[in-house]
FINU-72260 format. One record per residue: x, y, z of N, C-alpha, C, O in turn. Coordinates in pm, whole numbers, plus 50000, padded with zeros to 5 digits. Layout:
// FINU-72260
XYZXYZXYZXYZ ...
***
This chain:
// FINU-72260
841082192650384842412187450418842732190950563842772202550602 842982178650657843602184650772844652192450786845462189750696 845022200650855845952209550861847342201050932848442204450888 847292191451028848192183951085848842192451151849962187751173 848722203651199849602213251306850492208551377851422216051404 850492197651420851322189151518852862188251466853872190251534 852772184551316853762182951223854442193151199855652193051222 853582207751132853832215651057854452226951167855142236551133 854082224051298854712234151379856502225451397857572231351414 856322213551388857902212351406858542215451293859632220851309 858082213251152858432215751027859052227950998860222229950964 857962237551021857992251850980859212256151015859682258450903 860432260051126861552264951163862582258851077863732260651117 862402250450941863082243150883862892244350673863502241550570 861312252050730861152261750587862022267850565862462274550658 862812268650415863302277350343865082277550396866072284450369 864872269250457866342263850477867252255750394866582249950308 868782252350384869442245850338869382232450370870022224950298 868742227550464868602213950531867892205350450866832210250411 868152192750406866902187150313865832177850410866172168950488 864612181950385863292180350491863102163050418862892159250303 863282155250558862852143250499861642139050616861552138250738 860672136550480859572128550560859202114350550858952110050438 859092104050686858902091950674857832086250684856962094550710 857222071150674856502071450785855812055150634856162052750519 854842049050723854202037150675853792040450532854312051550514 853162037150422852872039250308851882045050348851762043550469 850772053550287849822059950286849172067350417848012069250453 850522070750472850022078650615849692090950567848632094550619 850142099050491849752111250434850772123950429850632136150431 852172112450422853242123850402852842131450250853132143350235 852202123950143852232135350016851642146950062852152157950042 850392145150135849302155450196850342165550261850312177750247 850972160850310852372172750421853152177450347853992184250405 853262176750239854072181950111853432192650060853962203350031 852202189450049850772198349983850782208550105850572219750056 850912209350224850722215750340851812223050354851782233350422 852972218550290854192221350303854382238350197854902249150226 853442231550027853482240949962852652255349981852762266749936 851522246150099850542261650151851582273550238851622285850229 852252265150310853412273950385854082282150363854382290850445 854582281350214855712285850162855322297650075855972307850049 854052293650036852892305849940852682312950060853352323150074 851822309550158851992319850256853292330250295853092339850370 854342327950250855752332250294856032340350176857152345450183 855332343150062855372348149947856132337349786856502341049674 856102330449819857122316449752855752318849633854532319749641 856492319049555855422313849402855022297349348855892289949302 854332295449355853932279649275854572276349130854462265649072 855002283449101855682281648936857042282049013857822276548935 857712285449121859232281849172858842265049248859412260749348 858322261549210858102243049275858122237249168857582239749060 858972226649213859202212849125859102197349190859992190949247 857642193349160857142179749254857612167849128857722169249006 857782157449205857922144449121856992134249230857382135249346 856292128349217855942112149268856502099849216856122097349101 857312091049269858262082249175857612070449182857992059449142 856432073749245855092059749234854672058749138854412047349100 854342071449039853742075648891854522071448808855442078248762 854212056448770854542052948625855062065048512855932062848428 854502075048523854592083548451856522093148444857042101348369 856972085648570858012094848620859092081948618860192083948669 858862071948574859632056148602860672059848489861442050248494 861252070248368862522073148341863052083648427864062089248385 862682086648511863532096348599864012089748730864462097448814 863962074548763864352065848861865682062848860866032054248941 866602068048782868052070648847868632080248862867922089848831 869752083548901870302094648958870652104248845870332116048846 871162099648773871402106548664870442116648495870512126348419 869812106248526868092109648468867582119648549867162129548488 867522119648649866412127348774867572139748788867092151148792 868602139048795869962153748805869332160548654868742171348647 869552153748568869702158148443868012168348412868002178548343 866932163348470865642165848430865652179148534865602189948477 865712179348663865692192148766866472201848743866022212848776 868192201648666868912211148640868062217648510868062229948511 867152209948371866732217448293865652228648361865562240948366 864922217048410863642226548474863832238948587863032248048607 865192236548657865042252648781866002256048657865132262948712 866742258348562867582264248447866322276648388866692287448342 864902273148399863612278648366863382289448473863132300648429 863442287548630862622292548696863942304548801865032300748844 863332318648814864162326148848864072328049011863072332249069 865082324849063864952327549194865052310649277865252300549209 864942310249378864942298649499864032287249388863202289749300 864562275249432863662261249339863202252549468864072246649532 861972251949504862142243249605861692226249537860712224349464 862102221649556862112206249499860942198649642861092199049764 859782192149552859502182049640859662164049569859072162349463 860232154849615859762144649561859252133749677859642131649792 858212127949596857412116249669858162101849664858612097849556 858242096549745858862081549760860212079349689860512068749633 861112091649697862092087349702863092071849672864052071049596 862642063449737864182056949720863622044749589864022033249571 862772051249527862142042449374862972050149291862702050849172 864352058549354864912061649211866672057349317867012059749433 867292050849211868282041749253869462055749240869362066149174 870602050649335871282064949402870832080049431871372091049418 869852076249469869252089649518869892100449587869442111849576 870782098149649871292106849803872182112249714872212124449733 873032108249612874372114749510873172124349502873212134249575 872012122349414871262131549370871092145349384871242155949322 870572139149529869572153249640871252162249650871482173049597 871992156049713873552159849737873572170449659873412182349689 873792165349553874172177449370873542185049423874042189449526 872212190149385871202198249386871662208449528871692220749523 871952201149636872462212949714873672219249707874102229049768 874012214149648875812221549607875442231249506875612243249523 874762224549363874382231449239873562240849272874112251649249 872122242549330870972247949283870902257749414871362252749517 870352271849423869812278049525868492271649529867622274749448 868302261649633866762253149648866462249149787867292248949878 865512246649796864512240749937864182228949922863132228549857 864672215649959864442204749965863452193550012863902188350114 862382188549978861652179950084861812164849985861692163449863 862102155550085861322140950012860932132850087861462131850197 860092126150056859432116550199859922102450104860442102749992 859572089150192859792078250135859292065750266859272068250387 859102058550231858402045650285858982036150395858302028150459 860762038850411861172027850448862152034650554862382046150517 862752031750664863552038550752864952036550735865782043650792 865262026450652866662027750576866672039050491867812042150455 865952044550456866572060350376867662068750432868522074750366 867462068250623868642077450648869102066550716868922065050837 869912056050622871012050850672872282046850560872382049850441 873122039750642874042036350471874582045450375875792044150386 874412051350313875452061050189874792070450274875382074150375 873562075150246872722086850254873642096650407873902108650403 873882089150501874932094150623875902095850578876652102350651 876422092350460877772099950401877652111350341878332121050374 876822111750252876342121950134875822132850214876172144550199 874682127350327874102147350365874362144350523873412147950592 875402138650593875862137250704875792151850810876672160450817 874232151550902874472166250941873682174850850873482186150895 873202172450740872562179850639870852177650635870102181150543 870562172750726869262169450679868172168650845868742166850952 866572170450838865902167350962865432158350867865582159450745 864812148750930863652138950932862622140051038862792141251159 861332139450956859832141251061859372128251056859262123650942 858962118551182858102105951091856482112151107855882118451194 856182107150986854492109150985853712094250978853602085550891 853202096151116852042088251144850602087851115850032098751107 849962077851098848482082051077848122086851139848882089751230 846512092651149845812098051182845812098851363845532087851410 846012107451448845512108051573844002107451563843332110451464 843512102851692841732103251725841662116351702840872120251616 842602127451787841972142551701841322143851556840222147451515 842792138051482842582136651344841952134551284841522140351184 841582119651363839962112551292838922114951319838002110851248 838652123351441837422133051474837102142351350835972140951304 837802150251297837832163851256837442159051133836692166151067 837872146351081837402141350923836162133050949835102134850889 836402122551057834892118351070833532123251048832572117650996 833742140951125832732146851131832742154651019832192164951059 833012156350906832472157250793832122153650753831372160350682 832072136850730831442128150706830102124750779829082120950721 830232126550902828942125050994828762133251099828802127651208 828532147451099828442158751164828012156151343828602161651436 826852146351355826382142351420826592134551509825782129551587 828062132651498829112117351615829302126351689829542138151664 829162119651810829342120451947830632115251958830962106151881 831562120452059833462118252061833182098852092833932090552040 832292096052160832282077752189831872075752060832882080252006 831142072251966830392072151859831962075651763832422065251715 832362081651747834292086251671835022073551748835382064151677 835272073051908836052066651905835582051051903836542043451915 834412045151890834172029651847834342027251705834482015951656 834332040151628834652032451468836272034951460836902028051380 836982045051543838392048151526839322031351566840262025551514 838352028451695838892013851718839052007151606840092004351547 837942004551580837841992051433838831997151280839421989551203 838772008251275838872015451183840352019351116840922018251008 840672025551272842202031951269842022043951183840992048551134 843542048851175843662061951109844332067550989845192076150972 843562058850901844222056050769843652073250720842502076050753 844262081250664843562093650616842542090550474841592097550438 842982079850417842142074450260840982073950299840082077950225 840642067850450839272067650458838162073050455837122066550467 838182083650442837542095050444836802096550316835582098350306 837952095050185837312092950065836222086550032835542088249931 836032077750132835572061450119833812060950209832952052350228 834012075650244833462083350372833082067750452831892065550470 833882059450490833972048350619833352042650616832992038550726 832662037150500831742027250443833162015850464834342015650431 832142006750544832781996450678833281982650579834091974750628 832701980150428833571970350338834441972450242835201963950195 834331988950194835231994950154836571995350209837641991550162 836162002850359837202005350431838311993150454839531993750452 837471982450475838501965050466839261964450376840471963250393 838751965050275839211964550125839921972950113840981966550107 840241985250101841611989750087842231990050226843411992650208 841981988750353843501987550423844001977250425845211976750447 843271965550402843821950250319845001952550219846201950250235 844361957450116845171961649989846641968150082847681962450114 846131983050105847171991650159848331978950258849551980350247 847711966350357848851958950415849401949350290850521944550310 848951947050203849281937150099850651944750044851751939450030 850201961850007851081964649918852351969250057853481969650009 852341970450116853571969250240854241958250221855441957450193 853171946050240854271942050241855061935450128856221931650145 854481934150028855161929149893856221938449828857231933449778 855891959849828856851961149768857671967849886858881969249870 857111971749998858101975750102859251964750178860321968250229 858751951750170859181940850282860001935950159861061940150113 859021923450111859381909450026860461915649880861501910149842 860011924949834860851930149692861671938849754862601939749673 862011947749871863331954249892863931946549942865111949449924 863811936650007864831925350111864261910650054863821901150119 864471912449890864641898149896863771889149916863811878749851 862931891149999862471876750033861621866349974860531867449918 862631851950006862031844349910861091835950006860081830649958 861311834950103860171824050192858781835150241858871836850363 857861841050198857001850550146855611839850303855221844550410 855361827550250854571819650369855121827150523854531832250618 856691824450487857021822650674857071835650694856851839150810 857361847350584857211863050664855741863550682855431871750768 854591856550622853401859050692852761857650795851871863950853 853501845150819853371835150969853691846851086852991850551181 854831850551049855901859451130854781871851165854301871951278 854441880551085853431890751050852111886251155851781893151252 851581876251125850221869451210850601872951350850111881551423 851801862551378852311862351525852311874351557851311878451616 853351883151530853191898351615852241904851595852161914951665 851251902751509849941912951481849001906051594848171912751656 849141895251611848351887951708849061889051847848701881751939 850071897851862850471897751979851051911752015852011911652092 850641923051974851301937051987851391936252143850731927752202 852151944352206852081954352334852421938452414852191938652535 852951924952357853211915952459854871911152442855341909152330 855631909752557856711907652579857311892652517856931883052584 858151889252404858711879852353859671883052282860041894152245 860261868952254861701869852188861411862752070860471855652033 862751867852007863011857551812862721843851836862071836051766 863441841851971863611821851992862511821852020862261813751930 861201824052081859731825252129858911823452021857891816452025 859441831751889858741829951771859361818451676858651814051585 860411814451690861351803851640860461791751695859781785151616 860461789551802859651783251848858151774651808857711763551780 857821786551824856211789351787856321780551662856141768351667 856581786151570856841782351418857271770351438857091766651322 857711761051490858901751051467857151739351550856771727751535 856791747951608855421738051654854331735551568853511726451553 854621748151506853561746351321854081742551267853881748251160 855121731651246855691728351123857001732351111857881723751111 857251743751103857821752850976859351758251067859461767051152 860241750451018861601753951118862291766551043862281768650922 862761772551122863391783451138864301792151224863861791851339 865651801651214866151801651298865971815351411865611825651353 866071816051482866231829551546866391845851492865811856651495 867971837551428868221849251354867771853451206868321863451159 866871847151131866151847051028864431854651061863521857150982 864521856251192863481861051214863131874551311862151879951362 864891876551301864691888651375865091896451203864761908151181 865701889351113865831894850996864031900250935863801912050911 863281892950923862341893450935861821905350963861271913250886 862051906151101861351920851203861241928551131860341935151079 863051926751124863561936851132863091952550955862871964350926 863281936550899862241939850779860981950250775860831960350707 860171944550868858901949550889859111963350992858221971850993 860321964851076859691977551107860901988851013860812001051027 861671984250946861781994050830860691999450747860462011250723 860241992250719858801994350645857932003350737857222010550666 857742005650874857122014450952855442009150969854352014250994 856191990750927854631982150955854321980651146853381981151225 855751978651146855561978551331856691986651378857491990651293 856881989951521857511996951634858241987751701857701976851721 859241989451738860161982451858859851987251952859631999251939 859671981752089859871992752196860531979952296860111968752322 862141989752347862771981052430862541983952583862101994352632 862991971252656862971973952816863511977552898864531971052924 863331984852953864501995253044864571991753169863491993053225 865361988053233865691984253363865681997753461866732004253449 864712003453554864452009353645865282014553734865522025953776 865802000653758866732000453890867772002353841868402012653864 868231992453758869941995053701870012008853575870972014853526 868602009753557868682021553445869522016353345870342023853291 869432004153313870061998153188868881997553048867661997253067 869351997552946868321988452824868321977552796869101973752708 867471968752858867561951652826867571950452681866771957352617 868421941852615868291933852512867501924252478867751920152365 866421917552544865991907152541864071905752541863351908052638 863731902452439862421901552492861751916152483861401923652574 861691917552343861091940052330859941934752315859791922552312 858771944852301857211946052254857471952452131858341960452096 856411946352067855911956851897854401962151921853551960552008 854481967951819853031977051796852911979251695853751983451615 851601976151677851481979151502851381997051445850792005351515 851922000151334851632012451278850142017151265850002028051320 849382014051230847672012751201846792000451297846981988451275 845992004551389845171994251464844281987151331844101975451298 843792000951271842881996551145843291985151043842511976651000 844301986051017845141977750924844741960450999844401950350939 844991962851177845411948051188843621941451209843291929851181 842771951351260841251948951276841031943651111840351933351098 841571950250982841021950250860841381932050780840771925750694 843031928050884843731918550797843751907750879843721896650827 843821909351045843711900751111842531897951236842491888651316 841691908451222840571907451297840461906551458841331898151480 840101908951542840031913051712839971920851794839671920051913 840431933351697840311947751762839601946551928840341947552026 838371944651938837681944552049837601936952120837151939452232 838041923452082838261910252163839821912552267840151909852382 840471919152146841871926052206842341938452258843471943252270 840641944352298841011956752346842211959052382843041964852313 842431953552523843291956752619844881965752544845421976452567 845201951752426846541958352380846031965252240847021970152186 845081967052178844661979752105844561988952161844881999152099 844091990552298843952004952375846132006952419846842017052421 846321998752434848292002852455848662009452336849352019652324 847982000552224848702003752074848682022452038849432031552005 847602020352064846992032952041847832047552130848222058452089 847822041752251848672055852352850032055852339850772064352390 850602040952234851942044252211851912057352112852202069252124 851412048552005851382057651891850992076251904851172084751817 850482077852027850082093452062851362097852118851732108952081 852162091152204853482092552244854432097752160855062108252169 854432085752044855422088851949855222099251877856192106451853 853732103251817853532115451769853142129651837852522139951810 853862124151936854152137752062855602139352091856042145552187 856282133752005857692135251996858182130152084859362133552096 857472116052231858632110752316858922099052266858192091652199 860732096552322860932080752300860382077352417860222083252524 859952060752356859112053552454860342040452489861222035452418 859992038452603860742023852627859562018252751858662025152797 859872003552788859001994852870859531997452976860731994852970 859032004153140860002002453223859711984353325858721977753353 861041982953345861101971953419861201974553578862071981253633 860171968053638860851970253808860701959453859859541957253895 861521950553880862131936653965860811927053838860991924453719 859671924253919858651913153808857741922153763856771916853708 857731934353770856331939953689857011951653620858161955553635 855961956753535855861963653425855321975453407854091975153399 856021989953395855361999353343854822000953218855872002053154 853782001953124853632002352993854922007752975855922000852955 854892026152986855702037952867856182044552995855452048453086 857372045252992858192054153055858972063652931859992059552875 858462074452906858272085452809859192095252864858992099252978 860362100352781861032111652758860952116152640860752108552545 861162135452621861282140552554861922155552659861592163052751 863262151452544863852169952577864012173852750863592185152774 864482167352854864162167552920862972164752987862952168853103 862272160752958860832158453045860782144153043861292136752958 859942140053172860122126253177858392123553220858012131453307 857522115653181855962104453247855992093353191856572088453094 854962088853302855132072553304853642069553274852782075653338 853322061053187851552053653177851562043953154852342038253077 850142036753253850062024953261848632026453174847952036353199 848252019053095847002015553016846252000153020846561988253004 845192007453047843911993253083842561995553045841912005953048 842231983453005840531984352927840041992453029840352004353033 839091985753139838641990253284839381988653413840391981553413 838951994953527839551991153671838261986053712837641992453797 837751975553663836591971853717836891961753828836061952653822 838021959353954837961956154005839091960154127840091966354092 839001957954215839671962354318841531959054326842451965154381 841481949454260842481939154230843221946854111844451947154099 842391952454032842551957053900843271972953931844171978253866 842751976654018843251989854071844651993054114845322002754082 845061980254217845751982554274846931978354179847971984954182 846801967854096847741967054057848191978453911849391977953884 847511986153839847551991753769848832007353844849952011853819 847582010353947848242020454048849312018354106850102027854107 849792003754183850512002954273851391997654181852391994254244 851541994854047852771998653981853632005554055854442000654134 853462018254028854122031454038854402033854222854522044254287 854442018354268855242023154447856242023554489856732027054597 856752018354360858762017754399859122028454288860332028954263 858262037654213859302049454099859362058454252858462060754334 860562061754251861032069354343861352087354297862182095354341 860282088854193860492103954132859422110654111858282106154109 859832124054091858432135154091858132134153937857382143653915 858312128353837858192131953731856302124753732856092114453797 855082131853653853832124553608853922112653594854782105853538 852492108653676852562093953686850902093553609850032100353663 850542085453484849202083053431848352069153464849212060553478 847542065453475846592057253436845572061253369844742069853400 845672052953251844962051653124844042043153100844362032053057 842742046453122841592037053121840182041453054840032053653047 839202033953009838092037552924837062039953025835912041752986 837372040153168836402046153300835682055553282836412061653203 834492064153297834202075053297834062077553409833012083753420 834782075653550834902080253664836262084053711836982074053711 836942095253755838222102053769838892093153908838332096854011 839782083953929839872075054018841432079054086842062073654177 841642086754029843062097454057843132089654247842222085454317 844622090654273845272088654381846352088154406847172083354328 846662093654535848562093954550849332099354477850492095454463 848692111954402849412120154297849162111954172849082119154072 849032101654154848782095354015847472096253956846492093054023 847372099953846846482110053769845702097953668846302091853580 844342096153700844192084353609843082095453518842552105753561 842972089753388842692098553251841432084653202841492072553223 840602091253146840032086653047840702082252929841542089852881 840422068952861841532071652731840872083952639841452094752645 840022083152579839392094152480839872112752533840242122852474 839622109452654840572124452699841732127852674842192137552614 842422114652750843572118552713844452119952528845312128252500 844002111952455843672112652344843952124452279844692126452183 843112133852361842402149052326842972160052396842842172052369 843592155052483843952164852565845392172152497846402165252505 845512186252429846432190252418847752188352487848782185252426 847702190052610848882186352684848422178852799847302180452850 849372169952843849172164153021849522169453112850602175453109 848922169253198849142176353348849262163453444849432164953565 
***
């Protein structure tokens, strides 16, 4: 089992607290696994395994405890049993209808430690901000980093070389199931197929309704076929209306919007440089899993360019910065990255295999008028650094504990 340190160090200051620990993140990223990691923590801390009470509300087995009242009624018998602190974990959450009254009770009623993860990013919205308003952290859990998938790869194949990890991580992505599967390359299709099927039928189409099931696929194609590129609803309204299939703007940002609840894709908006405004108009997506879109829609390598973006978002985000696009007059920074005070900027590209290619990657960064890190992100194995701007290998940077 990976240890996920990345997680568990933000987690841990939140052990054994009154706060209820919510974990998010795409279906099968491996929040149960962080639960399991969660319970190593707490044994380490002297916590007994007979004071835990897990539910999975995916398990048929647990489908009469899916309302609020059922699920109150079953946890007050069971910590009524156990002497001392109850820490409660449950899996996928919002498969039991009024949940948040639930969790609520239990912190008023029970001396307990709270965790629940769940699938969709409406969990902390709507009632749930009434009920534990102020009461709660949320972690999102992402798949696998290339660290990640190194460390399991090579159990599987002791013998990979970090290039050799990162050409199947391309194709592959960082589904943690895979491993089981030890990355047998038709297996691996076959369930992250499955794994996007079941997104989107019970995360998307059965929580929101949807009855036109064709046009959210259409919708799905388009941005999977277009991550890390700049367009609008009317762009995809469009699009669609040239295949046939009319539709309105706002039916398709409903849509999206759908899909990145589900934590199938990322928003990332554009930030105006100069005016230091947030444009409304025209965001980029990114998919949650590269693997997923290589497995369902095929190109990974044809599409390097914005698989290699996809990818350094997703290290961003699970480095705790918000990302936005910066804008300067007609060109484009990828990630202009804050966290907590700290501010870098990266630009990401297959190669600088040309002179042309250089300058414009680099000479981005001639009008940021600040000391904050400036990156270029490229699959080069030659260090092309200049003018203070620091160009990285991608696989390094990847790897690299921290940036300099």
């Amino acid at each position: 089992m990976i240890q996920r340190e990345r997680y568990l160090s933000r987690i841990r200051p939140f052990i054994g607290s009154d706060l209820v620990k919510v974990l998010t993140g795409i279906r099968r990223s491996g929040k149960s696994v962080m639960l399991e990691l969660i319970k190593e923590e707490l044994q380490k801390t002297g916590v007994s395994s007979s004071q835990f009470i897990s539910l999975n509300f995916e398990n048929m087995s647990n489908a009469h405890l899916c309302t609020a009242r059922a699920l109150h009624e079953e946890i007050l018998r069971r910590a009524a049993e156990i002497p001392g602190k109850v820490c409660l974990f449950f899996d996928e959450i919002q498969e039991v209808a009024s949940w948040e009254k639930c969790i609520n009770s239990f912190r008023v009623e029970l001396d307990c430690d709270i965790y629940i993860t769940g699938s969709n990013a409406k969990l902390l919205s709507g009632e749930l901000a009434t009920y534990l308003a102020g009461r709660y952290v949320e972690f999102v859990i992402y798949p696998f980093s290339f660290g990640e998938f190194i460390a399991l790869y090579r159990t599987v194949f002791p013998q990979a070389d970090t290039r050799q990890c990162f050409d199947r991580y391309l194709t592959m992505g960082g589904m943690p199931y895979l491993a089981n599967l030890r990355y047998e390359e038709a297996a691996s299709r076959q369930y992250l197929r499955d794994l996007f099927n079941s997104v989107e039928l019970k995360d998307i189409v059965k929580r929101n309704g949807i009855r036109d099931v064709d046009m959210l696929e259409r919708i799905l194609a388009y941005i999977t076929a277009n991550i890390g590129t700049t367009f609008s609803s009317t762009a995809i309204s469009k699009y669609l209306k040239s295949e046939g299939r009319s539709v309105s703007p706002e039916t398709v940002l409903n849509y999206i919007r759908a899909c990145t609840d589900a934590f199938l894709f990322y928003q990332v908006k554009r930030q105006d440089l100069q005016g230091k405004k947030i444009l409304t108009v025209n965001e980029k997506y990114y998919v949650a899993d590269h693997g997923v879109r290589e497995a369902v829609f095929g190109g990974n390598r044809k599409d390097i360019n914005l698989v290699l973006e996809n990818m350094v978002y997703l290290e961003l985000l699970r480095r705790g910065y918000t990302v936005t696009v910066g804008k300067l007059g007609e060109r484009e920074i990828d990630f202009v990255c804050q966290r907590q005070g700290e501010k870098c900027y990266v630009q990401v590209a297959y190669l600088l295999a040309t002179e042309e290619t250089v300058q414009r990657e680099f000479g981005v960064y001639d009008h940021v008028r600040d000391n904050f890190p400036k990156y270029v992100v490229t699959l080069d194995e030659f260090d092309m650094s200049r003018n203070g701007i620091r160009h990285y290998n991608l696989r390094d940077f990847l790897l690299e504990p921290e940036w300099h």
